[in-house]
C-alpha positions as CSV (number, residue, x, y, z in Angstrom):
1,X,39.2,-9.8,4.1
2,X,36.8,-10.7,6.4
3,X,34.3,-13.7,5.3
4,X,30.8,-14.8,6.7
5,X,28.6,-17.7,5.9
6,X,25.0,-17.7,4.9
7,X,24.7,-21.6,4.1
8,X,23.1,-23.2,0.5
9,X,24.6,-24.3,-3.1
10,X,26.1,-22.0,-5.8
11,X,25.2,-20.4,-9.5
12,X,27.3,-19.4,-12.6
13,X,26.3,-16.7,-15.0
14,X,27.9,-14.1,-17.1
15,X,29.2,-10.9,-15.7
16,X,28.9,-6.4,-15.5
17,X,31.7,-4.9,-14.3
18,X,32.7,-1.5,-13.9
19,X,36.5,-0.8,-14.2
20,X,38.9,-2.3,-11.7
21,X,39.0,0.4,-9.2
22,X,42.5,0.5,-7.4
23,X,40.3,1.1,-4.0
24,X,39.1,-2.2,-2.9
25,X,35.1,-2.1,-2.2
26,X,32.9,-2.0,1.2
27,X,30.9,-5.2,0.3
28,X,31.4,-8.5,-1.4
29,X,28.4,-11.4,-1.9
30,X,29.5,-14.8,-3.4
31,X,28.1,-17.7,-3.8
32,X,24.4,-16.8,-4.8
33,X,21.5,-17.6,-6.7
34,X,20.7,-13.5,-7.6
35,X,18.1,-12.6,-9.7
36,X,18.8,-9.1,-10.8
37,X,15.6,-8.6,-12.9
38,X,18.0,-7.0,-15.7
39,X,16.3,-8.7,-18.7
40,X,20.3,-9.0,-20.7
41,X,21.5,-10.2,-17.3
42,X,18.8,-11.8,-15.1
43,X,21.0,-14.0,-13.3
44,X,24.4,-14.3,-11.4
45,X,26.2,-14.9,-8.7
46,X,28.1,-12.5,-6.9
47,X,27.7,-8.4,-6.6
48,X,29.9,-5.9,-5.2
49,X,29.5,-3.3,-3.5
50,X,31.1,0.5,-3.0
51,X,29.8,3.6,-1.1
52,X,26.0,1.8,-1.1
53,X,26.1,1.4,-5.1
54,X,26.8,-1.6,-7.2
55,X,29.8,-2.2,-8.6
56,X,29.7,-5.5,-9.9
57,X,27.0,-7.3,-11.0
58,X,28.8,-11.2,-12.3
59,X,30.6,-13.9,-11.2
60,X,32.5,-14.7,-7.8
61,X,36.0,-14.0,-10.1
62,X,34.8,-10.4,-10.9
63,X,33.4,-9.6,-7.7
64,X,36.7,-11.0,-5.6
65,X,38.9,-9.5,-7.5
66,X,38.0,-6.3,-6.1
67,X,38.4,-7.6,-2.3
68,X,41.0,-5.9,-0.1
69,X,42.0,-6.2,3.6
70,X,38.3,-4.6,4.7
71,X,36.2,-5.9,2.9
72,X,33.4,-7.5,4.2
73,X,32.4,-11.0,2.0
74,X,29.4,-12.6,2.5
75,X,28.7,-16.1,1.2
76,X,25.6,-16.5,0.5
77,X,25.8,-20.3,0.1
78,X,23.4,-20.4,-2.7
79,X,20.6,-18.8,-1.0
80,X,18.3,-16.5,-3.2
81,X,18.7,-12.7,-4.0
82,X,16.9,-9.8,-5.1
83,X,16.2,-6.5,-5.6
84,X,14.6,-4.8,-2.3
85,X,10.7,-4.6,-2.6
86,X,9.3,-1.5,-3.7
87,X,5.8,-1.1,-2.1
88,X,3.8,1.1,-4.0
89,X,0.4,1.5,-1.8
90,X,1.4,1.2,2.4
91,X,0.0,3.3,5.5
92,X,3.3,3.1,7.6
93,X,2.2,6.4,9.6
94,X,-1.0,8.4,8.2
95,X,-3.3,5.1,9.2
96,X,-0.8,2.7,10.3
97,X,-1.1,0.3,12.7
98,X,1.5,1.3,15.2
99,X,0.1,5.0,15.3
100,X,-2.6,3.8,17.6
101,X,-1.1,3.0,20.9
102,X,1.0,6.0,20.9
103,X,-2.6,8.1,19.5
104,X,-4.2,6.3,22.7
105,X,-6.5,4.5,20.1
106,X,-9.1,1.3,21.1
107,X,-7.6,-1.8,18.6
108,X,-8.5,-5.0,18.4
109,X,-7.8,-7.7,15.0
110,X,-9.9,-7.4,12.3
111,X,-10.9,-10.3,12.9
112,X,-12.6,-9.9,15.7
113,X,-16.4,-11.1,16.3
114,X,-18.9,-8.6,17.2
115,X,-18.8,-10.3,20.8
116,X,-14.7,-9.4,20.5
117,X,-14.9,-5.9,19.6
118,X,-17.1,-5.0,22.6
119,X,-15.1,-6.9,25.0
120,X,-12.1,-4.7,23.5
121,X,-13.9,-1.8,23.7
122,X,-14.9,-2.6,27.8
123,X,-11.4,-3.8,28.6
124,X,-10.1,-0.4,26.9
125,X,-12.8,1.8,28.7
126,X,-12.1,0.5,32.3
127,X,-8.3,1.2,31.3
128,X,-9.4,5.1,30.5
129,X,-12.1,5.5,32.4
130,X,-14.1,9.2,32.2
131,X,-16.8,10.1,29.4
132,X,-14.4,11.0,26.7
133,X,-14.3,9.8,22.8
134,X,-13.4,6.4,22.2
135,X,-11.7,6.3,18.7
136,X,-10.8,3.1,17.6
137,X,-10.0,0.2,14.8
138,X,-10.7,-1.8,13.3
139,X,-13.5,-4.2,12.1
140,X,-14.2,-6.6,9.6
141,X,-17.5,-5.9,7.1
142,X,-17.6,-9.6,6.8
143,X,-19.0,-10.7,10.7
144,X,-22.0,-7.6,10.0
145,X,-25.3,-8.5,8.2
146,X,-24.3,-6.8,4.6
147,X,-20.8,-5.3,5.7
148,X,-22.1,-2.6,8.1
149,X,-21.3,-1.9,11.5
150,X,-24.6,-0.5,13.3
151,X,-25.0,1.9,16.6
152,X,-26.7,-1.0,18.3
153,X,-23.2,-2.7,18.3
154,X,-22.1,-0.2,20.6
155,X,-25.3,1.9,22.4
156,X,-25.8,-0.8,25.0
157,X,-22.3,-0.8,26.4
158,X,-21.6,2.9,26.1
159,X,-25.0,5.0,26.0
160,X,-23.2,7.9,27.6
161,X,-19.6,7.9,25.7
162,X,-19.2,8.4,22.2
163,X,-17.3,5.8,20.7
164,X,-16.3,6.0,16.7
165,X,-14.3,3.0,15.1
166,X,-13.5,2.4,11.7
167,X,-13.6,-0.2,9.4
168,X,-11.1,-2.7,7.8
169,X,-10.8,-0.4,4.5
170,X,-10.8,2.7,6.9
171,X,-13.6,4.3,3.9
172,X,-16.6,3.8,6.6
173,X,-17.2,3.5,9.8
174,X,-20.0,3.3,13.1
175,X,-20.8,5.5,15.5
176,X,-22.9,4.9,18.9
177,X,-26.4,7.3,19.4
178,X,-23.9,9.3,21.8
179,X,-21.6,10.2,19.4
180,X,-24.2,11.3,16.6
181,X,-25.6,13.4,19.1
182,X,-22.3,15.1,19.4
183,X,-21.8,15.5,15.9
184,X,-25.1,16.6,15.4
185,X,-26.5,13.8,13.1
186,X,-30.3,13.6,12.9
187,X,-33.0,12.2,10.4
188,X,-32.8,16.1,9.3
189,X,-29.1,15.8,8.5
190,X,-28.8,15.9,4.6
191,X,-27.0,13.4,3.0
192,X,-23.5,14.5,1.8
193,X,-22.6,14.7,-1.5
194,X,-19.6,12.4,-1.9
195,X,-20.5,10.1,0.7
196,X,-23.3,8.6,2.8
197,X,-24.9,8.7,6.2
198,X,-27.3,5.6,6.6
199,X,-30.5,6.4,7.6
200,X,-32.7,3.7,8.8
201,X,-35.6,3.1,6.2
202,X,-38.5,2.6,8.5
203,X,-37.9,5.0,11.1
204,X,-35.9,7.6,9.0
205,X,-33.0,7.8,12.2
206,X,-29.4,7.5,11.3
207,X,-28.0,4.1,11.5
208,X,-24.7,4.5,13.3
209,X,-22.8,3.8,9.8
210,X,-21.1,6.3,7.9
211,X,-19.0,6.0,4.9
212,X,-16.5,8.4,2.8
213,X,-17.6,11.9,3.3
214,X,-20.3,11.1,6.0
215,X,-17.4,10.5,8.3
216,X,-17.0,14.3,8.4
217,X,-18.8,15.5,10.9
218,X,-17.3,13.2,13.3
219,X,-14.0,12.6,12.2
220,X,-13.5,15.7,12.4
221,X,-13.9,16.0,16.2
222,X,-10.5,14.4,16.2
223,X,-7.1,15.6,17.0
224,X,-4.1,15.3,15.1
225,X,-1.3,13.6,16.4
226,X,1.4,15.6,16.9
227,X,4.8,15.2,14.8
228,X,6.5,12.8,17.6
229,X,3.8,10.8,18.0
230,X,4.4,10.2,14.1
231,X,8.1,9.6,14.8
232,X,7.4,6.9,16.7
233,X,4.9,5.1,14.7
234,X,7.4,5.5,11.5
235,X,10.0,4.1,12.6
236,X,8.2,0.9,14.2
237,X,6.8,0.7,10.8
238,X,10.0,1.0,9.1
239,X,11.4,-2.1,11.6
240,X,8.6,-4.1,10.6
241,X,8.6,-3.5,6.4
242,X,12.9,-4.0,6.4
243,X,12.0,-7.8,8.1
244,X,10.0,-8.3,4.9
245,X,12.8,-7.1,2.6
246,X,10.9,-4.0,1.8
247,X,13.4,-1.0,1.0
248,X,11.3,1.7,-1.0
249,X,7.4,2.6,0.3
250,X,4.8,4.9,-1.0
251,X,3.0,6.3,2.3
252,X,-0.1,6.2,0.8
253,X,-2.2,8.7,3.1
254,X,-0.1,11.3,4.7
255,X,-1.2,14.3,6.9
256,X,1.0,17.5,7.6
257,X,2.0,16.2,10.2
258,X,3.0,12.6,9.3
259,X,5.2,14.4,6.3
260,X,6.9,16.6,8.8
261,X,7.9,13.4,10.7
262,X,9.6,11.6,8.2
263,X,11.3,14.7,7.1
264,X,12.8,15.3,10.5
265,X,13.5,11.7,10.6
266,X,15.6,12.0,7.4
267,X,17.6,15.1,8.7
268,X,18.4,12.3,11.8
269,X,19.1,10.2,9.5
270,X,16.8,7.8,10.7
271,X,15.2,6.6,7.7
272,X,16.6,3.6,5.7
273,X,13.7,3.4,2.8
274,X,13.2,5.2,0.0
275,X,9.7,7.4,0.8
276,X,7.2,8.6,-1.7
277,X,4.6,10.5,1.4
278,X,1.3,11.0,-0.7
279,X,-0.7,13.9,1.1
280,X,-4.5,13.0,1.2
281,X,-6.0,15.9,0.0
282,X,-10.1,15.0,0.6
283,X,-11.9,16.5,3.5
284,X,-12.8,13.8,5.4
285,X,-11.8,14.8,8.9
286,X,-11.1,18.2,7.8
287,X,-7.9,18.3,5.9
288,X,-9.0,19.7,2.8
289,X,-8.1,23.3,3.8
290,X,-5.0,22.5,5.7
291,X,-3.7,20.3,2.7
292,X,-4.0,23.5,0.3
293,X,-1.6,24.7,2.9
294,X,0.8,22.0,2.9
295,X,1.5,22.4,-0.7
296,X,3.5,25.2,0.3
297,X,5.4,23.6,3.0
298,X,6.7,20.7,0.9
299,X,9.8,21.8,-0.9
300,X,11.6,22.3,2.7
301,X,10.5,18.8,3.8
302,X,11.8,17.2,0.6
303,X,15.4,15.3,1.3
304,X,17.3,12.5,-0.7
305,X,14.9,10.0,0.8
306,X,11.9,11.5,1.0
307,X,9.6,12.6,-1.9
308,X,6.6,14.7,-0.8
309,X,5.4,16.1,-3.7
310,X,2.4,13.3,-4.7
311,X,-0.8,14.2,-3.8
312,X,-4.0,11.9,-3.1
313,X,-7.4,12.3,-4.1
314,X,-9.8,10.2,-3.1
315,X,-12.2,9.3,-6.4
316,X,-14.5,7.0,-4.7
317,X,-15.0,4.9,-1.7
318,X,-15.7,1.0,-2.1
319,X,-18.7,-1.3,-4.1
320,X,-19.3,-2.4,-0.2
321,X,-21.2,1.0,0.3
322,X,-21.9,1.7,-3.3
323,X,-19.7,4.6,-3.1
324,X,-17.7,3.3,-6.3
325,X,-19.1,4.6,-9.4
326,X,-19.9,2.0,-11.8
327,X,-20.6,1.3,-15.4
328,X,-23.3,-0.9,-15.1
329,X,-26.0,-0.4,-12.1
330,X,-25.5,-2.5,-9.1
331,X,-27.4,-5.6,-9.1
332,X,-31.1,-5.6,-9.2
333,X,-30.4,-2.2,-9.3
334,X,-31.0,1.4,-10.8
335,X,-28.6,2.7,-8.4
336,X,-24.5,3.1,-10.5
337,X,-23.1,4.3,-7.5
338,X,-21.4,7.9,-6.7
339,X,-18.3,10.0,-7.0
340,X,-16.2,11.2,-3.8
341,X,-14.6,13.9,-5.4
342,X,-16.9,16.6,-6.1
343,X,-16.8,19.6,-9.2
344,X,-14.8,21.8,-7.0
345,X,-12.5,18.8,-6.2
346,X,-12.0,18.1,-9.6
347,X,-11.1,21.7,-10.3
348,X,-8.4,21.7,-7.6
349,X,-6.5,18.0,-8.9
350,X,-6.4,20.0,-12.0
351,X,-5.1,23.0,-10.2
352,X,-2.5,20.0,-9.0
353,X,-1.7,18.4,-12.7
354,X,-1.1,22.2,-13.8
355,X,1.8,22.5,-11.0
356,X,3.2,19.2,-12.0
357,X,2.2,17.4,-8.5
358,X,2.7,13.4,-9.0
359,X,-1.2,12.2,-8.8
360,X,-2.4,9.4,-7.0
361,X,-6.4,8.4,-7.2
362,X,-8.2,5.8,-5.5
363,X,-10.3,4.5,-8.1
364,X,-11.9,1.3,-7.5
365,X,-15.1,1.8,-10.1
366,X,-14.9,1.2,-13.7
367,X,-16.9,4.3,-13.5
368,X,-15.1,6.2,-11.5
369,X,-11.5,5.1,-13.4
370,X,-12.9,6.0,-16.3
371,X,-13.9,9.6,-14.6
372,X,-10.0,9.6,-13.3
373,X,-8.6,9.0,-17.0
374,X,-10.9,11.7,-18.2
375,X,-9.3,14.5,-15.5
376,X,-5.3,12.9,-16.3
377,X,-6.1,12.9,-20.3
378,X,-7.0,16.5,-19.7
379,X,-3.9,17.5,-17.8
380,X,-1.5,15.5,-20.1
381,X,-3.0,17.8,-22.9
382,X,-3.2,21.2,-21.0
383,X,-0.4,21.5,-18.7
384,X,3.2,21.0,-19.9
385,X,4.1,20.9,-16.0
386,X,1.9,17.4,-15.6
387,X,4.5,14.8,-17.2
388,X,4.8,12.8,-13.7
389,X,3.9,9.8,-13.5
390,X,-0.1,9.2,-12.4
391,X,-1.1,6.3,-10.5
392,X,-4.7,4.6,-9.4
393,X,-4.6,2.5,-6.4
394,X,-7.0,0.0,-6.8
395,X,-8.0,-0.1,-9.6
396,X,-10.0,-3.4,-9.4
397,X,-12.8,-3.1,-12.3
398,X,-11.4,-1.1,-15.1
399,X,-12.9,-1.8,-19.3
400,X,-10.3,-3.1,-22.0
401,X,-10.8,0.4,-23.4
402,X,-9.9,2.1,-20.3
403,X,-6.9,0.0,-19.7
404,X,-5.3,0.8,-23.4
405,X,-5.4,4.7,-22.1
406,X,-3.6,3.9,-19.0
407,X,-0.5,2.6,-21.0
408,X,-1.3,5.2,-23.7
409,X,-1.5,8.4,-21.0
410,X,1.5,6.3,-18.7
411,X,-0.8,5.9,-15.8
412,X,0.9,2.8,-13.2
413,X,-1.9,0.4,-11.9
414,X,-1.3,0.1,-8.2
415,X,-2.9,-3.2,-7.4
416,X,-3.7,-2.8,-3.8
417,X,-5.1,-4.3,-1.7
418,X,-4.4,-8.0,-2.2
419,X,-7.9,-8.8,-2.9
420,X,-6.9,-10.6,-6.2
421,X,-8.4,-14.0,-4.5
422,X,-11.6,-14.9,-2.7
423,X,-11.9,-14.0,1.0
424,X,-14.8,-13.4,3.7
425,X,-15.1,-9.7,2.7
426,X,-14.5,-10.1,-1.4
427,X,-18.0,-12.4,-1.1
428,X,-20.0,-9.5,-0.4
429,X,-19.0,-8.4,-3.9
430,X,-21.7,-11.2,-5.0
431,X,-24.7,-9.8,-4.7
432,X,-24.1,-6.3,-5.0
433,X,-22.0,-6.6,-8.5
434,X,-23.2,-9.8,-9.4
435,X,-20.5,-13.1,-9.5
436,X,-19.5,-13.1,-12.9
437,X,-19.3,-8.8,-12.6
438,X,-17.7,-9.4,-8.5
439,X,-15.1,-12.4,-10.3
440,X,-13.6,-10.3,-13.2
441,X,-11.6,-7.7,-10.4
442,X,-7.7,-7.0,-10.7
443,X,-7.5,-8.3,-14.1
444,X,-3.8,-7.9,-14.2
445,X,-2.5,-10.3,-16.6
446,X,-4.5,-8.3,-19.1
447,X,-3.3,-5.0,-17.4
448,X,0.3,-6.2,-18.3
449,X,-1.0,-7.8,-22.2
450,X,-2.4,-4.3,-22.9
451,X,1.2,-2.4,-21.8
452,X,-0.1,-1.2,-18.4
453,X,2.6,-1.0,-15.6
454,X,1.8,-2.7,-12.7
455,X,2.8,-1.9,-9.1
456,X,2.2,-3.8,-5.9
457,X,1.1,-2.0,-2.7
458,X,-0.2,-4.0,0.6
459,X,-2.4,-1.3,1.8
460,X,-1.5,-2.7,4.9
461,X,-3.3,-1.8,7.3
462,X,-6.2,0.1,6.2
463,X,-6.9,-3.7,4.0
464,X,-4.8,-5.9,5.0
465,X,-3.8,-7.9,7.8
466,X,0.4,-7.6,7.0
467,X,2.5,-6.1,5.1
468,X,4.1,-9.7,4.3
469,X,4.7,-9.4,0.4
470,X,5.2,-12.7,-0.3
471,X,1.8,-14.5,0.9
472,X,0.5,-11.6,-1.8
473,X,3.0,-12.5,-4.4
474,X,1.4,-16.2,-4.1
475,X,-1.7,-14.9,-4.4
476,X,-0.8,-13.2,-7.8
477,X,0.2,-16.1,-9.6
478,X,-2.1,-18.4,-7.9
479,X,-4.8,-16.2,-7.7
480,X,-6.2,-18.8,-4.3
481,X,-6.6,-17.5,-1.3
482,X,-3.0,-17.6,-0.1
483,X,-4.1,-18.5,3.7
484,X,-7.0,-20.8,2.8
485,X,-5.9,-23.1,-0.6
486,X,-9.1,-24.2,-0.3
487,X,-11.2,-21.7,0.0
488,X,-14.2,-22.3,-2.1
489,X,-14.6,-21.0,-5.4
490,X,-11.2,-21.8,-6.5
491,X,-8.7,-19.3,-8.5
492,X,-10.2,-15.9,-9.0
493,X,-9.3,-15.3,-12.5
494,X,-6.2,-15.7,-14.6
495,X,-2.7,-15.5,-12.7
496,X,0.6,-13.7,-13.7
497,X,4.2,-15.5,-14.3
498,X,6.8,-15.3,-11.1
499,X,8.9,-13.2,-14.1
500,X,6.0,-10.9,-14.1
501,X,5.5,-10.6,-10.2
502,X,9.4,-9.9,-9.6
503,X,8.9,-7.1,-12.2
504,X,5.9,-5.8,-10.7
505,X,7.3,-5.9,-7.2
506,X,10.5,-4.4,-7.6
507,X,11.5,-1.9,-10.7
508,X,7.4,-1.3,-11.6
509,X,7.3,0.2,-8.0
510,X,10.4,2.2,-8.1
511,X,9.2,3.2,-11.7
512,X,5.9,4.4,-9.8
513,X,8.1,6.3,-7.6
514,X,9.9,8.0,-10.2
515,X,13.5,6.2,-8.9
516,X,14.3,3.3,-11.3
517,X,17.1,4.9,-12.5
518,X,18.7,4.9,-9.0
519,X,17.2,1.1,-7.5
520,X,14.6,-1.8,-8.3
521,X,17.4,-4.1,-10.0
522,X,20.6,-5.2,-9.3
523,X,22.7,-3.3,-12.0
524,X,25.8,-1.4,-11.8
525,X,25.8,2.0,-11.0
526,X,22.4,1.4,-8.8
527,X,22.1,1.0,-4.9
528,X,22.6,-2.2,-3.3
529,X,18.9,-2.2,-2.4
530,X,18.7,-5.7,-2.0
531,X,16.5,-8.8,0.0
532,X,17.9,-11.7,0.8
533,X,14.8,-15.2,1.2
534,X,15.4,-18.2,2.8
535,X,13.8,-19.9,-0.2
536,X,14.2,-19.6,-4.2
537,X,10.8,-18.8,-5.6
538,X,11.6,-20.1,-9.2
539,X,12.4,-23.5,-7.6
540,X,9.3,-23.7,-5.6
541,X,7.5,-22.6,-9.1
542,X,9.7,-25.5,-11.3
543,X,8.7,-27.9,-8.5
544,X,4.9,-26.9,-8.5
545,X,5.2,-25.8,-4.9
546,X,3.6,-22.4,-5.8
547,X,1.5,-22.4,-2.7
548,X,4.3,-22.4,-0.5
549,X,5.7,-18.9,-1.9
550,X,3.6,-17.3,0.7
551,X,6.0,-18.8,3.6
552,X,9.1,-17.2,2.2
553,X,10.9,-15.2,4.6
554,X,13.3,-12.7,4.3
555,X,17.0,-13.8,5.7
556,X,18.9,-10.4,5.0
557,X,17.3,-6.6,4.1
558,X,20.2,-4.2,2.2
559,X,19.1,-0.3,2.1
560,X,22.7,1.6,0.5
561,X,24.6,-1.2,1.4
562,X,24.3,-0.9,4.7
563,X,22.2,-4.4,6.1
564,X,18.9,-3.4,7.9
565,X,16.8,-6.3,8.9
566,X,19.1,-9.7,9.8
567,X,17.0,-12.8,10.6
568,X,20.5,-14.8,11.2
C-alpha cells in the first residue's frame, strides 16, 4: 500500500459502501474534508476508488478496508474535496483563446486602451508584413465612447490593409475603410435583418462597427482553421480548465471542424473531460449552410466523451447594440430592440426540436427569452422526439412569468457570463436600460425559488477574462465585483447560499449535459470526477471571509480516477 501526503486536519461522517469486493481498489483518499453534494450524505471523509468509479463514499475504516498491496492512498490531510466542476457555457476551441496563435490571429488583453490595441496591431503587422487581412481580438466596449469600436481606430495606421477585430463578447466588431471596401459595405448597403451595420447619421457612410449579422459580409472572408489547428488549441484549453478543477465542459460555439477535432482527439484518447460540442448553427461567417450538413456527420463523431448532438441558435445579440429584444423600449426610447434569428431560422430550430437535437439559445432579452420559450413550448407539445433538455445561456433579464415556464417546460438557466456584479462594461447597461431595469440582471436566487435549474458557464473567452471558476463562485454569493470589493455601487442584487453554488456548479451542469447519472457528486457507482482546493469554502463563509473565495486554487484535478492537473 503505497501512501502520500497532502497536508491539513481530518473529518468524520457516516458512510456508502458497496459490498466488500475480494479485489482490492486502484485509489484510496483519507483524511478529508469531502463535500459530496449528496443531500442524505453531504459530507465524509474518505472515498475509494475502482476502474475510475466510486466505490466508497464514508469513513477512513470503510475506505481502508478495501486497500491491498497496490493501492495507491492519498491523505488528504484535511484539505477540501469536491465534485469536478461542470462548466456549462466555455469556448475551449470554436472562439477560444489559444486558437489564435496557431490561426495566426492579432491578440492583445481586453484590456487594452485604444493606444494598446494599435500598438498591438503595428507590432503584429511588422511581424507579417504584406497587405493581407489582419483578423484579430479582442477589445473592451468599455475604453469606446458608448461601447463601439469605430474605423477611425484603425484607418490611420492601416489605410491600405484590412484589418477586422472583434469584440470582448465576440457579437460585434470594427472594421477599417479598407476592409469595407473589400466586403463591399457602402451607405447603399441595406441593413441586415438580424443584425446591424452602423451607418454614420450625418454623413450616411458606414461606421467601421458591425454587430451579429452585419458581421457577415466580412466574417465571412475568413478561413476555417483546419482540424489540427483545432487539436492544438483543445488540448491547451483542456490543460488550462483541469488546473481549475474543471472535468466536464459544454463547448459552447463549435464549427465542423472544431467537432471533428475533439472527436479524433477522443479516438487518441486524448481527452480527459466530459464534452457537450454545441454546433453554432447562425450564419454569421457563413456556417449556416455547412451546419445543415454537419447534422449528418455527427453520429460518427459521437464517442463516450464527446456529445455532439446540441445545437446553438443564436436568439439575439447583446442590450450593448440593442440587438436584445426587450419588453420594455430602451431608455428614452421607442426602439425594443431586434431578434437574430429570423422566420426561416425559427422554422429550422423547430426542424431541430422535431429530430430530438439538445437546444441551446442565447437569449439575453426578456423579449427575446420570452420568444425562445414560445419556440421550446411549441416543440415540447409537437414533437415526441424533443424531451432533451433545453438550455439559454444568458439569460440575464427574464419576467417571473417567464421564469415559472422554464421550470415548468425543464429549460436549465446557464448563467454565463459572470456579469452578476458591477464592472466597466455592465455600466453601459445604465443608460440604455435604465439602472433600476440595468440592476435587476441574473436574478438567480429567484431563478432557483421559482424551481429553475441553474448552471454555471465562464464564457471564457468570448466574456470573460478566465475560466477561473471560483473568482465567479464569489461573485454569486457576494454578488461584488470579485476583483474590485469596492467597486462602486455595491452588491448587484440578492446573492445565492455556497449550498446553492456547489449545486449549481457541479450536478446542475452535468444535469445540463444530460450525465448526472454518471458524475457531478461523489456517490457510489459514479466517476471519481473529483477537485481537490487548497482552501474549504464553507470555512471561509462561517468565518465571513466570503471575499476571499475567489483566491481558491485547485490542489488536485481527478477525471476517471486517473489525476489530471497536480499543483503539488
Amino acid at each position: 500500500m503505497k501512501t502520500i501526503e497532502l497536508g491539513l486536519a481530518s473529518l468524520l461522517v457516516a458512510s456508502s459502501v458497496l459490498p466488500l469486493w475480494a479485489q482490492s481498489v486502484n485509489t484510496v483518499f483519507t483524511n478529508g474534508q469531502i463535500y459530496t453534494v449528496d443531500q442524505n450524505i453531504p459530507w465524509v471523509e474518505a472515498i475509494a476508488i475502482t476502474d475510475g468509479k466510486l466505490v466508497v463514499v464514508g469513513s477512513n475504516e470503510d475506505a481502508l478496508a478495501l486497500a491491498g498491496t497496490e493501492t495507491e492512498v492519498i491523505d488528504l490531510g484535511g484539505a477540501f474535496m469536491m465534485p469536478g466542476i461542470q462548466e456549462n457555457h466555455v469556448h475551449a476551441s470554436s472562439a477560444g483563446a489559444t486558437i489564435l496563435p496557431y490561426a495566426n490571429r492579432a491578440t492583445f488583453p481586453p484590456e487594452s486602451t485604444p493606444d494598446e490595441i494599435r500598438q498591438s496591431l503595428m507590432q503584429y503587422a511588422e511581424a507579417n508584413p504584406g497587405d493581407g487581412w489582419i483578423w484579430g481580438q479582442q477589445w473592451d466596449p468599455s475604453h469606446f465612447e458608448d461601447g463601439r469600436a469605430r474605423k477611425n481606430l484603425l484607418d490611420d495606421i492601416f489605410p491600405d490593409r484590412p484589418v477586422y477585430l472583434v469584440d470582448s463578447s465576440a457579437h460585434n466588431a470594427v472594421v477599417n475603410s479598407k476592409a469595407l471596401e473589400l466586403a463591399g459595405i457602402t451607405k447603399d448597403t441595406p441593413q441586415p435583418e438580424t443584425g446591424v451595420i452602423e451607418m454614420d447619421p450625418e454623413t450616411g457612410e458606414p461606421t467601421g462597427f458591425l454587430a451579429e449579422m452585419g458581421l457577415f459580409r466580412v466574417g465571412s472572408i475568413q478561413t476555417h482553421p483546419d482540424v489540427p489547428m483545432w487539436e492544438k488549441a483543445i488540448l491547451e484549453s483542456q490543460d488550462i480548465l483541469h488546473s481549475f478543477g474543471i472535468v466536464a465542459i459544454t463547448d459552447a460555439a463549435v464549427s465542423r471542424e472544431a467537432i471533428m477535432a475533439w472527436a479524433e482527439l477522443a479516438n487518441e484518447e486524448k481527452v480527459r473531460l466530459r464534452v457537450d460540442t454545441a454546433l453554432i448553427m447562425n450564419d454569421y461567417f457563413g456556417e449556416e449552410a455547412r451546419a445543415q450538413e454537419t447534422l449528418e456527420l455527427l453520429p460518427d463523431l459521437q464517442s463516450r466523451l464527446i456529445d455532439p448532438f446540441t445545437v446553438k441558435w443564436g436568439a439575439d445579440g447583446t442590450p450593448l447594440t440593442k440587438t436584445s429584444l426587450m419588453i420594455e423600449p430602451y431608455e428614452g426610447t421607442e426602439t425594443f430592440g431586434i431578434l437574430t434569428i429570423s422566420e426561416n431560422m425559427m422554422n429550422q430550430m423547430r426542424e431541430n426540436m422535431r429530430d430530438g437535437y439538445k437546444m441551446m439559445a442565447h437569449s439575453i432579452g426578456d423579449g427575446t427569452t420570452k420568444v425562445v420559450l414560445d419556440l421550446i413550448e411549441e416543440g415540447r407539445e409537437n414533437y415526441p422526439a424533443f424531451d432533451a433538455v433545453a438550455q439559454i445561456a444568458h439569460p440575464l433579464w427574464v419576467t417571473p412569468e417567464d421564469m415559472d415556464r422554464m421550470a415548468r417546460l425543464d429549460v436549465v438557466a446557464d448563467m454565463s457570463p459572470p456579469v452578476y456584479f458591477r464592472f466597466p462594461t455592465g455600466d453601459l447597461y445604465d443608460p440604455l436600460l435604465g439602472p433600476d431595469r440595468a440592476a435587476g440582471r441574473a436574478q438567480i436566487a429567484e431563478m432557483l425559488r421559482r424551481g429553475v435549474t441553474v448552471s454555471y458557464g465562464s464564457d471564457w473567452p468570448a466574456s470573460a477574462p478566465s475560466a477561473n471558476p471560483f473568482r465567479n463562485m464569489e461573485a454569486m454569493i457576494t454578488r461584488e465585483n470579485p476583483d474590485d470589493p469596492d467597486y462602486p455601487g455595491g452588491p448587484l442584487g440578492e446573492g445565492v447560499t455556497l449550498e446553492d453554488v456547489m449545486r449549481i456548479f457541479t450536478i446542475n451542469g452535468a444535469y445540463a449535459m444530460e450525465h448526472e447519472d454518471v458524475t457531478g457528486s461523489i456517490e457510489v457507482g459514479k466517476f471519481a470526477d473529483l477537485a481537490v482546493l487548497d482552501q474549504n469554502p464553507f470555512d471561509l463563509v462561517a468565518a465571513d471571509r466570503t471575499g476571499e473565495i475567489g483566491k481558491i486554487e485547485a490542489i488536485l484535478t481527478v477525471f476517471e480516477g486517473e489525476i489530471v492537473y497536480d499543483a503539488r
